[in-house]
N, C-alpha and C positions, 0 to 999 in steps of 0.2 A: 275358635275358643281354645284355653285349654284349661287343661283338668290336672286336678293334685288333690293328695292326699296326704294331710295331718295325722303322723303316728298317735301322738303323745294325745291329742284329743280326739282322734279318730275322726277327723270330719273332713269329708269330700267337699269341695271348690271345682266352680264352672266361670270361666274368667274369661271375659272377652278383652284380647289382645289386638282388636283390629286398630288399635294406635297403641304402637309399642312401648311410646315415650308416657304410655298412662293407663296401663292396663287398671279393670275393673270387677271386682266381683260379681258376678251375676246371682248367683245362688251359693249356699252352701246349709249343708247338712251333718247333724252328728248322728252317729249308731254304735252301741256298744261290741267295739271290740279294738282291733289295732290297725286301723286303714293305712298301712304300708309304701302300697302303690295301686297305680290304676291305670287302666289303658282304656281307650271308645273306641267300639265297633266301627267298619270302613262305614255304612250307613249315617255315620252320626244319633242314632237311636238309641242305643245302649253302651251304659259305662261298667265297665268290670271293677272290684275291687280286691285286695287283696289285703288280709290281714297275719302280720306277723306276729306270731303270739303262741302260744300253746293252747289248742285247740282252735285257731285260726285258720277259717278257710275263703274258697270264692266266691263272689257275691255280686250279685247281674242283677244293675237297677236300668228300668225304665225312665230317660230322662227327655221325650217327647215333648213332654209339658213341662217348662225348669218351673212353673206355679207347683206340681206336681207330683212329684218325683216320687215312684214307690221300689221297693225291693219287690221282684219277679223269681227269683229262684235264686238259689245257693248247692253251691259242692264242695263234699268232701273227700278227697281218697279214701279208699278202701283202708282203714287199720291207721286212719290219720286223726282220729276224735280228738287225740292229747298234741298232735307235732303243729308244724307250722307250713305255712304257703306265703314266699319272699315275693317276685317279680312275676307278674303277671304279660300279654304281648298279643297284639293280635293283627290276621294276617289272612285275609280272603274269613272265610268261615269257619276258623280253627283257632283256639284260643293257647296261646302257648306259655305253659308254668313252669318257674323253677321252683320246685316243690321241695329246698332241702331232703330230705333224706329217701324222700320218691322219686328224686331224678326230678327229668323230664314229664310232664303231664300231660298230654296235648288234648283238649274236649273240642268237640263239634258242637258250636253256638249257632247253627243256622236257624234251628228252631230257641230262641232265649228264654223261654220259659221251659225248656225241657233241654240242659245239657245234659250231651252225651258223651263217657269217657273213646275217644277214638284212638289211642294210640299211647304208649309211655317208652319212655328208655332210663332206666334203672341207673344211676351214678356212682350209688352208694350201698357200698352194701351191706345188710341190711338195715334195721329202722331205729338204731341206737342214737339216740341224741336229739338235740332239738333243732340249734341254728348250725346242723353238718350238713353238707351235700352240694348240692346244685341250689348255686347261688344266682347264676344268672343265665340267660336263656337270649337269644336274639336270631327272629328266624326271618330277615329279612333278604337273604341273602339273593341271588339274581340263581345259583343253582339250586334253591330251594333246600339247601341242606342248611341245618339250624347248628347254632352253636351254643354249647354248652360250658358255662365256668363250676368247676365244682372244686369247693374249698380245699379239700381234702387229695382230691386224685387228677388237679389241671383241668386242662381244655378237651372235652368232647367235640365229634361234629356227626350229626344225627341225620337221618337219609328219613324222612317220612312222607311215604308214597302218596295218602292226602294231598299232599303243600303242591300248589298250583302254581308250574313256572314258565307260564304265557310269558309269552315278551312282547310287548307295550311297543308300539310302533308312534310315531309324532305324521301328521301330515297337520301344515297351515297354510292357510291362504290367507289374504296376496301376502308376497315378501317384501311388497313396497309399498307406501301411500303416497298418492300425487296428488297435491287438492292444488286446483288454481280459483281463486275466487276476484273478486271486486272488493275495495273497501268498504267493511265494515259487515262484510255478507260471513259467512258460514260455511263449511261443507261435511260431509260424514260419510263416512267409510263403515265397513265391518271386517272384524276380526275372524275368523274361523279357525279353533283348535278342535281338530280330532284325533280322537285312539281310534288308528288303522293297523292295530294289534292281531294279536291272537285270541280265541275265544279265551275268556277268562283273565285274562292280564288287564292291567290298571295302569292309566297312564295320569302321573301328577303333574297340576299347568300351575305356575304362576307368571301374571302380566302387570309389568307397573311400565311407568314412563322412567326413563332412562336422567338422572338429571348431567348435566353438562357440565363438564368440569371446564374450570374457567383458563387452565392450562394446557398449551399445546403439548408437554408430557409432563403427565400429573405423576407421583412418585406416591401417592395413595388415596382414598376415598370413592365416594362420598363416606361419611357417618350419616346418621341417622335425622341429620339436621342440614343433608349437602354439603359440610365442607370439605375440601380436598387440600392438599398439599404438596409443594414443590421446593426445588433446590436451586444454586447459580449453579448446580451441576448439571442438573437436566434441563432446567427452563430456561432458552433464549432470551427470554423477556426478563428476567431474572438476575440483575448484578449482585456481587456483593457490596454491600452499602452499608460500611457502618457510621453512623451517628454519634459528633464527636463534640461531647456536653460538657467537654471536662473544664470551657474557660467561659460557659453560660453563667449570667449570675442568679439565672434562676435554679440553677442547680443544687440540687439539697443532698447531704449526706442523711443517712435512715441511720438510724440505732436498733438494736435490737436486745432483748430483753438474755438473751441467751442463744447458742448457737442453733435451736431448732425454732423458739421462741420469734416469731414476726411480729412486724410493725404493728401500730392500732391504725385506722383508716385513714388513708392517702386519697387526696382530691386527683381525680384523672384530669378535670377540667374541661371535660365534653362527655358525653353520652355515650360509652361504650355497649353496643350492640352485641350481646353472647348465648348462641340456645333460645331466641327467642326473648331474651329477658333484658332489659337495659339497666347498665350499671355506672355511677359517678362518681364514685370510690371504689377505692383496691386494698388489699392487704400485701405487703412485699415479705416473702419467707426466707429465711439466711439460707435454706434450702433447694434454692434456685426457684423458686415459683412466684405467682402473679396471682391472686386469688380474690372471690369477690364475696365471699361466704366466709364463716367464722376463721382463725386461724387453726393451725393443724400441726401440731409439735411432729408428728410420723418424719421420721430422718429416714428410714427403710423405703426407700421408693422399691414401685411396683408395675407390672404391664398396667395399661388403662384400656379401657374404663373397667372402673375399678370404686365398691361405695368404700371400702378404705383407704382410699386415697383423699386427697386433700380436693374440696368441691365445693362449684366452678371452680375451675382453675385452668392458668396457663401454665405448663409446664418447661419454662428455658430449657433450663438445666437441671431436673428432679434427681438430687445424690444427698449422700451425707456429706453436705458443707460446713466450713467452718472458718466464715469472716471474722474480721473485726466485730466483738460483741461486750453487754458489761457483766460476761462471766467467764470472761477468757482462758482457755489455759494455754500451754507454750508454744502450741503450734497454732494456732488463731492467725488468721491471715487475709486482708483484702478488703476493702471496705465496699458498700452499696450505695448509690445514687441513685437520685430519680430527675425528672427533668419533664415540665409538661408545659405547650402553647396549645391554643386551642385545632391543631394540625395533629397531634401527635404526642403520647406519651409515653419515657424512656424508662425501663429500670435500667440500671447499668453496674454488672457482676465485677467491679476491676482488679482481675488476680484473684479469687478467694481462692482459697486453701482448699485441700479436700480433707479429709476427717483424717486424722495422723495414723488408725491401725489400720484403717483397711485401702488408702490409697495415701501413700508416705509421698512424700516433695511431688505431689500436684498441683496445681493451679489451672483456675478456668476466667476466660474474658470472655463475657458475652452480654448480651445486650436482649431484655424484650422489650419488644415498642407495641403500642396497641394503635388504633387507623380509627378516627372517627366511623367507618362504615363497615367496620366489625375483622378490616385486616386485623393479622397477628403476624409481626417480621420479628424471627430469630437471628441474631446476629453474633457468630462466634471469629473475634477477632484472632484467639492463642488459646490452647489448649492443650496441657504440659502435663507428662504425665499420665496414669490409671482413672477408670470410672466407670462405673455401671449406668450411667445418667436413662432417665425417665424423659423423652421430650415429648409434647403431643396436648392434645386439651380434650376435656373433661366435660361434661354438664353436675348441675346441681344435686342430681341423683345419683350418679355415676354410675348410667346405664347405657349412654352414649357416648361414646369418645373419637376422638381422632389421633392415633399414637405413630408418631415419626419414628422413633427408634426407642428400644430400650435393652440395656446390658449388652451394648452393641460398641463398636468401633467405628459407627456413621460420623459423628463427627470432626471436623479438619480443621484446620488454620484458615483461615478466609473464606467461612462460607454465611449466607443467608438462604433461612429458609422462610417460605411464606404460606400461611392459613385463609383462607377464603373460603368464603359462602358463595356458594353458588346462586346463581340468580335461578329461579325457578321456571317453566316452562309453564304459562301459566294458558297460553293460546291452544296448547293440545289436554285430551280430556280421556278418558278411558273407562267404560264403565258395562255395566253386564243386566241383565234384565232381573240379576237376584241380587244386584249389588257386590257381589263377591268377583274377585277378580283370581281367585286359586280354589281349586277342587281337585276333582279325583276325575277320571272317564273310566269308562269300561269300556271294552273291546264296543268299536260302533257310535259310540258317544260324540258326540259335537259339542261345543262351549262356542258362544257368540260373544264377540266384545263392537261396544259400540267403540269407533274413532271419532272425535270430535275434533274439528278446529275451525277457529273461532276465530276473525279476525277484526272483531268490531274494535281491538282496542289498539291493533298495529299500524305503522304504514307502509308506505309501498316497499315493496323489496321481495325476497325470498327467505325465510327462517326454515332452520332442520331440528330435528327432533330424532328421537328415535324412542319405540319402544322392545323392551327388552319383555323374551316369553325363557321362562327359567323350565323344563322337565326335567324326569326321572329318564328322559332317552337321550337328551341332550340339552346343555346347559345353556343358560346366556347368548339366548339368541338376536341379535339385534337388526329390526326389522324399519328400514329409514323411513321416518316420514318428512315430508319437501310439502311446505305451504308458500304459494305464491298469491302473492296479493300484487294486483294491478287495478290500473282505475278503464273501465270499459270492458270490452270483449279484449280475451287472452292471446296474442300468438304466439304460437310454437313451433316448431321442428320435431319432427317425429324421422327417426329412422327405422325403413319397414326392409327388413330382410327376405331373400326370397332365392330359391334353388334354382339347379339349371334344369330345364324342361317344364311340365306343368305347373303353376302355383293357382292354389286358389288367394284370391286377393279384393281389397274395399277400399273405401274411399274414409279415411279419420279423423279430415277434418275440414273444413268449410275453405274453399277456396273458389278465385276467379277462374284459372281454369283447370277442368276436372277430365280432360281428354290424356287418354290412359299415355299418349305419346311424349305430354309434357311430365306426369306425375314419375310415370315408369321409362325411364329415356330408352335404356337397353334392354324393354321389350322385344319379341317380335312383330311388326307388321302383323295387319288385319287377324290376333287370335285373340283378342276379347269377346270371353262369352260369357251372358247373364243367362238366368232357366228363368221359364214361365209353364212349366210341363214338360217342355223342351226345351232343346240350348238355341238360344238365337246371337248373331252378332252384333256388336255393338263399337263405337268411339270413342265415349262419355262414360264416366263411372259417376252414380249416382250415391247420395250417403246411405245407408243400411241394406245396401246392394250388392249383393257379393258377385264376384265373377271367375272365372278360369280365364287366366292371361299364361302366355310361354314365354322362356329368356333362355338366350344363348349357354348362358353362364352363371352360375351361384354369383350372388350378389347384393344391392342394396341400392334403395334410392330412398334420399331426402325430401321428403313432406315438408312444406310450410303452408299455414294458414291460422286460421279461426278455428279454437278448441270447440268442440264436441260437447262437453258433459252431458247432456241427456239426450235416448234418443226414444220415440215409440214407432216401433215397428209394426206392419197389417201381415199377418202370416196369412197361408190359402192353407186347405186340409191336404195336408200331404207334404212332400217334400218342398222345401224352399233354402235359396242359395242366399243369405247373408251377411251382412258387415255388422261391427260394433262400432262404438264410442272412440275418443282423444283418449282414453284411460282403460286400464284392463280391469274388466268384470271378471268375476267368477260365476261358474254356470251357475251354482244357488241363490244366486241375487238376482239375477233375471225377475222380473219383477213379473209375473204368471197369472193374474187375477182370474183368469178362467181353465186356469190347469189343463193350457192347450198342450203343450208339448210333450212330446212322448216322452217319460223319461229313457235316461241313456242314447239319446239319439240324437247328440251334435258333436259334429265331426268336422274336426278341421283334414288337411291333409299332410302327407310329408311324405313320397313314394309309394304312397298306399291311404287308405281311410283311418284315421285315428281318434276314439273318442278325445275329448275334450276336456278338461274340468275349467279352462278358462278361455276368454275371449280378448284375445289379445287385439292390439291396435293395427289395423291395413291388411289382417288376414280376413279371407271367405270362411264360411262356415255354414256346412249342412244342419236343419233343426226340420225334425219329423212334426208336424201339427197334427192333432186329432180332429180339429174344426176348424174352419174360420175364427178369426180373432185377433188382439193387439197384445205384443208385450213390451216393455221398457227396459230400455239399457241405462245403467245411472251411476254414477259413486255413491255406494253406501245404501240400493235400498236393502230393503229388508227380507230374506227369504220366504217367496211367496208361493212355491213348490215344493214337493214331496222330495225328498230323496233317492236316489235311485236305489231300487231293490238287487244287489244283481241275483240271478238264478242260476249264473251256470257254476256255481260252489262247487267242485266235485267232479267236470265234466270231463270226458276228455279233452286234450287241446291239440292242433293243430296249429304252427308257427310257418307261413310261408311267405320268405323276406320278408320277415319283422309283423305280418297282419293276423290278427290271432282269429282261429276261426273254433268252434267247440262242436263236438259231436257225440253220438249216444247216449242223450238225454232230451229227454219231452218237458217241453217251458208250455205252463198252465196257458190256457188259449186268451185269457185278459193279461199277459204279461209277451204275448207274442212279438208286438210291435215293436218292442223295444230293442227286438234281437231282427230287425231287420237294415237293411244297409240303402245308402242315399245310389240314386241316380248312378250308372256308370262313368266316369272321366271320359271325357270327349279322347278318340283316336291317338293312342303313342303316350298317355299317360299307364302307371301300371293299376292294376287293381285284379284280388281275388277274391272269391264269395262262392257260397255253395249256392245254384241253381235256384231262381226265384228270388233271389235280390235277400236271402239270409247269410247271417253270420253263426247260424248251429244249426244242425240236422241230427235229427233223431238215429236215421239206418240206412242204407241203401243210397250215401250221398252222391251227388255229382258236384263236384269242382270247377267253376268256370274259371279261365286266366284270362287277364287282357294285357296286350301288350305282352306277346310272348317271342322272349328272344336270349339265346342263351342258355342256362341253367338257372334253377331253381332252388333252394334250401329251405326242405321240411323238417322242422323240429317237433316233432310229435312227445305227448306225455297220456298216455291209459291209465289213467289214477284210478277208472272206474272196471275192468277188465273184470268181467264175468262170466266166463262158460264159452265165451267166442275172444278168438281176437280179431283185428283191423287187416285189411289187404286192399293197399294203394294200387290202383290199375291205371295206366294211363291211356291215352286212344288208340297208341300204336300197339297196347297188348303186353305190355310189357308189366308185371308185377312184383311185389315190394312188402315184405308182412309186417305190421307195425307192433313189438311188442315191446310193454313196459315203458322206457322212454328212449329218447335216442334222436338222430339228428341224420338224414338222407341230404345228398346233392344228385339230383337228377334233372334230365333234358329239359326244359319248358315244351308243356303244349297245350291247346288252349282248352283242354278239359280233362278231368282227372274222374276215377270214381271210389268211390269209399265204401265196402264190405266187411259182414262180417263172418266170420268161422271160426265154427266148432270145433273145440278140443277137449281133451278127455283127461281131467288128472291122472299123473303118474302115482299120487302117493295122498295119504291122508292125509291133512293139514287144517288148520284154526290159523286162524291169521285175525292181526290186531284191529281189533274196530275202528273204525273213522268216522269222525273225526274224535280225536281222544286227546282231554278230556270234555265231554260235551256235555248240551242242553239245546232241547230237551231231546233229541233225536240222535241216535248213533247206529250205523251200518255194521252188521257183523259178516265177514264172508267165511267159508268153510269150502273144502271141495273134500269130494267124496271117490274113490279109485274103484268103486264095484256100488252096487245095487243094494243100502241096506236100510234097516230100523235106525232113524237118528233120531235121538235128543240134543237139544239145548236149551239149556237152564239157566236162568240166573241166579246165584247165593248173595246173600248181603256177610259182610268178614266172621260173623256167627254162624255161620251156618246154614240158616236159614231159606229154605225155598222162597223168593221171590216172584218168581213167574215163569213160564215156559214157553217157552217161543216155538218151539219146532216137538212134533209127537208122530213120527208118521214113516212110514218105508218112504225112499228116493232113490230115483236111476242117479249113478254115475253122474258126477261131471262140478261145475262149479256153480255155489249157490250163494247165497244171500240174502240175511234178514234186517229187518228193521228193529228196534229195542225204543220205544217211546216212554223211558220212565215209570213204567206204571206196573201196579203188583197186577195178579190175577184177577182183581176184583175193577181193574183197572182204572185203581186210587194211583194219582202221583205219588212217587218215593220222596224219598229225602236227600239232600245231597249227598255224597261220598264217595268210597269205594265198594263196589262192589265185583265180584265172580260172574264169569261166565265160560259152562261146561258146556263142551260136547260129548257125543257117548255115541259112535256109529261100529258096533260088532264089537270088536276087541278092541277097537281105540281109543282111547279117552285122554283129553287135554284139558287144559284149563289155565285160562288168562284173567288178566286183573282191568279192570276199566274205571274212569272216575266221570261223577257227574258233578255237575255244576249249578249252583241256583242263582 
């Protein structure tokens, strides 16, 4: 949708723009005062307005129900009853005014029937006048610093500690669509857009289908109706052709009423296809145009699209021209022709003049032809002389266009240029469960798009596609989609890459022989192993059967057979070694009907154990089961599993070559399994894990290594360091103290141990909460250098006591509380900023924290 606002009658519009080419009123409302401008909350729930006026102020309507619509609250500044309020802006939970002569306004809309003033920056000073001051305000900015325009005294830029500048992170899946089908059959995919941001940041998605420009180097488009255009400069295909009518006897000279003044209606002589409209007469303008709507005296040409420009129209050569006409004056020059068979219609520019004061001894030759199936060929044979020319075309509204040049020096002595519609993609389809294909995410958010393609109405071949995902993290991203239609069962070639020493590996697709000697030539001899509890050997690789095979050397071998597309698999409770599909799945489309799999717990391999987010084609893959049970592999089902929670947020880490392990942190005991690790690698692969087959240990860790030879690289990070730090021991005694973060190379040996110890601050300190800024939960740490009475308090920016967390004597050393939002009566707060004091003897500090809703 969007939203405007009517000064002169004051009345708000909610307009749905989901077809640009015919936007609609939804609703609209009048209220007595000056509705200026208006901005809607990120929710889509409430519209702000703003009135410019004297005694105009802000006004927060509820538009849930557009049947509906009521005013909920209004604000005015302080000392503002008589002035005005211009631009209004809004941006996480904070509403941002330029308040003429108040500056800067900022309120806190979290609660919209009760704003709150949160913050101001003064521009002007003081409160003389009415439309002086801060005129415009734009707090979009990626530093979260806002900017200010003020009439009077330039460009402000305003720091306000509020404004939340999370940054928005993009993860999508897959980057590619495969569908192979049969004629006349179907197949579907799904799209996944997530914000894998920071808490509180917003990530904006738009997905459309890409349309295909009909030229191998297009020189611009689509518009708004797919057409594109090209030159004999850039396009191969592309000659210059001019069309030469001058000894046709159907050729007709035009007359014109005056040198802006065009023809009355010319027969095309076939069915001119434009914008969706069909046309059989034309209008010829002495002003270089082609037009299929009234004539247009406008000699000033303009960019397009444009409604004051001349509509429909084909723009030649858009200047102030001046042919042969019957109100000639001395510099009149060039006569027009037209010329039409049912292949083809010519106008033909021969020489005209350009307008005598603003381009003296010019002349232009050129030619527009219109193409029964809606071409448009520009054709400039001589072109002598100055001009600003207009080239490009138009629709009837002139809110569409397609513009090749204008005020420019593009065009030369021998060139054609060509207009084309794209042919549509009309076999792929793209659509979402709310119908919208653009929103907002917040940090954690997923958007699902369906893929469609549909080949009941092609034949055999291979067609490409592509669909394009537009963000605020990265623009124009274009994601292939490849439809192959064949008649029967599909084959292909799959190339399955694989490292030297261990691979875990599957069989992807249906073949005659499936003995790992033919598939994998430059395996090793007899190290095929499948698990059944145990690893056993094996020959044969079966389909959804994963195994451990060895090779000499990093490498690759060619797969051919019979595609795959679905598969269902029989998982056993516990660990199990499997293969996927001819196509790569994403773990969220596993198709889970009985929400056996643990989450977080498939793991492919690469030198170590590595979660997963996808299942790629001829690789193994560990998947943890809670029961007995069947799940399916498929293109396109539907997410039939939870998402994974993780829990180690906060943990410490432990990096050793490359396998991240977390430690001093306790995972709630129904969230246990998922932080545990598959089966150890058969002999001479590597693998690390802390004792018991986990990948995090609470205290007192042990480190098992396999496959120890060499040296080792620990990347450690203590983000969570309280009152102890970490001491790596290893079996020969040797120890290592791990503080803060940092990176160790030491000896391999096949057990390591993880402790911890006390230390005692040197000095009094507060230190900033984590995570900041949060919801609903935030970590406050403090250490303390002797034995005293602490307080820590929360203030809200007034002042006000909020809650107290800490009231009591404490020994020495380093501490940490929790902060859950909530006053003393332990009611949730509200979003903002808020204080938090310490007070241990003589010290006292105080830091600023923001919470988020």
């Amino acid at each position: 949708y969007a939203y405007a606002a009517g000064i002169y009658s004051s009345t708000m519009y909610i307009i749905d723009i989901s077809d640009k080419t015919n936007p609609v009123t939804v609703t609209s409302w009048t209220y007595p005062g000056s509705a200026h401008a208006c901005w809607v909350t990120e929710d889509g729930n409430y519209l702000i307005s703003a009135d410019e006026t004297a005694g105009g102020n802000i006004k927060i309507w509820d538009i849930q129900d557009f049947s509906n619509i009521n005013m909920i609250s209004q604000w005015t500044v302080d000392g503002g009853g008589d002035k005005s309020v211009h631009n209004v802006f809004v941006r996480d939970q904070y509403l941002y005014a330029s308040y003429y002569v108040f500056g800067l306004q900022i309120l806190d809309i979290s609660d919209p029937y009760n704003p709150t003033h949160a913050g101001y920056y003064d521009t002007y000073p003081g409160s003389d006048g009415l439309y002086n001051g801060a005129w415009g305000a734009y707090p979009y900015t990626e530093s979260c610093y806002t900017y200010v325009s003020d009439i009077e005294h330039g460009l402000y830029v305003v720091d306000f500690i509020g404004c939340n500048s999370a940054t928005a992170a993009l993860t999508y899946s897959p980057n590619f669509f495969g569908f192979s089908v049969e004629s006349g059959q179907s197949a579907s995919g799904i799209l996944s857009v997530t914000n894998s941001g920071e808490t509180g940041s917003v990530l904006f998605y738009d997905v459309s289908i890409a349309t295909p420009s009909p030229f191998e180097h297009s020189g611009g488009g689509p518009d708004g109706f797919g057409h594109f255009w090209s030159d004999s400069d850039l396009e191969p295909s592309i000659n210059y052709e001019w069309i030469d009518i001058s000894n046709d006897p159907n050729t007709q000279q035009v007359t014109f009423p005056s040198n802006d003044g065009g023809t009355g209606s010319i027969n095309i002589g076939f069915d001119f296809p434009f914008y969706e409209e069909s046309y059989s007469q034309c209008v010829v303008n002495p002003n270089g145009w082609v037009g299929f709507g009234e004539d247009n005296t406008e000699w000033s040409n303009a960019s397009i699209p444009s409604e004051d420009a001349p509509r429909p129209a084909v723009f030649g050569f858009w200047d102030d021209l001046n042919p042969v006409n019957n109100n000639c004056n001395d510099y009149c020059s060039g006569n027009v022709y037209v010329n039409s068979n049912p292949d083809r219609f010519v106008a033909w520019f021969d020489q005209v003049a350009g307008w005598w004061s603003s381009n003296p001894d010019s002349y232009y030759d050129f030619q527009i032809v219109l193409y029964p199936g809606g071409k448009v060929q520009l054709n400039y044979r001589e072109i002598t002389g100055t001009h600003s020319a207009t080239i490009g075309i138009q629709d009837e509204p002139g809110t569409v266009g397609l513009q090749v040049a204008y005020n420019s020096n593009y065009v030369h002595n021998n060139l054609s240029v060509q207009i084309i519609e794209s042919e549509s993609i009309d076999w792929l389809d793209v659509s979402s469960g709310n119908s919208e294909l653009n929103g907002l995410l917040s940090a954690g958010e997923t958007a699902e798009f369906i893929v469609m393609a549909d080949a009941s109405s092609l034949g055999l071949g291979v067609y490409d596609a592509w669909i394009i995902l537009d963000t605020n993290v990265e623009q124009d991203i274009e994601i292939p989609v490849v439809l192959s239609v064949a008649e029967g069962s599909f084959e292909m070639t799959l190339e399955i890459t694989h490292l030297e020493g261990w691979n875990m590996v599957g069989l992807p697709l249906s073949v005659e022989d499936a003995s790992y000697g033919t598939l994998f030539a430059d395996a090793v001899d007899e190290t095929l192993y499948g698990f059944d509890g145990s690893y056993y050997g094996s020959d044969v690789l079966e389909t959804g059967i994963g195994y451990w095979l060895v090779f000499n050397t990093a490498g690759s071998a060619e797969i051919i057979g019979e595609e795959i597309s679905s598969l269902t698999i029989s998982l056993s409770e516990g660990w199990n070694l499997i293969a996927g599909i001819s196509f790569q799945v994403a773990v969220e489309h596993i198709s889970d009907p009985d929400g056996i799999i643990v989450p977080g717990t498939i793991y492919g391999y690469g030198d170590g154990y590595i979660n997963t987010d996808v299942i790629e084609p001829g690789k193994g893959y560990w998947i943890n089961a809670s029961s007995d049970g069947d799940v399916t592999f498929g293109e396109g089902l539907a997410r039939s599993r939870p998402v994974f929670e993780d829990m180690t947020a906060g943990a410490n880490t432990l990096t050793i070559n490359g396998q991240d392990l977390y430690f001093g942190i306790e995972i709630p005991a129904d969230k246990m399994m998922s932080y545990s690790l598959p089966p150890k690698p058969p002999s001479g692969a590597f693998d690390v894990r802390f004792s018991g087959d986990w990948k995090y240990c609470d205290n007192n860790c042990e480190i098992e290594v396999l496959n120890t030879s060499g040296t080792l690289i620990f990347t450690y990070d203590l983000s969570e360091q309280v009152e102890q730090i970490w001491v790596l021991t290893s079996m020969s005694g040797k120890s290592y103290e791990l503080e803060d973060s940092g990176e160790i190379t030491i000896p391999s040996e096949e057990k390591y141990f993880l402790t911890k110890k006390t230390t005692v601050p040197i000095s009094y300190a507060l230190h900033q909460n984590y995570p900041n800024p949060f919801n609903p939960v935030t970590n406050i740490r403090y250490d303390l250098q002797n034995n005293q009475h602490v307080t820590l308090t929360i203030y809200d920016l007034n002042g006000r006591e909020i809650n107290r967390l800490v009231n009591i004597n404490q020994p020495a050393g380093h501490k940490s509380i929790q902060w859950n939002a909530t006053d003393m009566q332990g009611k949730p707060v509200s979003a903002g900023v808020y204080l938090y004091q310490i007070q241990a003897g003589a010290f006292i500090e105080t830091r600023k924290m923001v919470l988020l809703k």
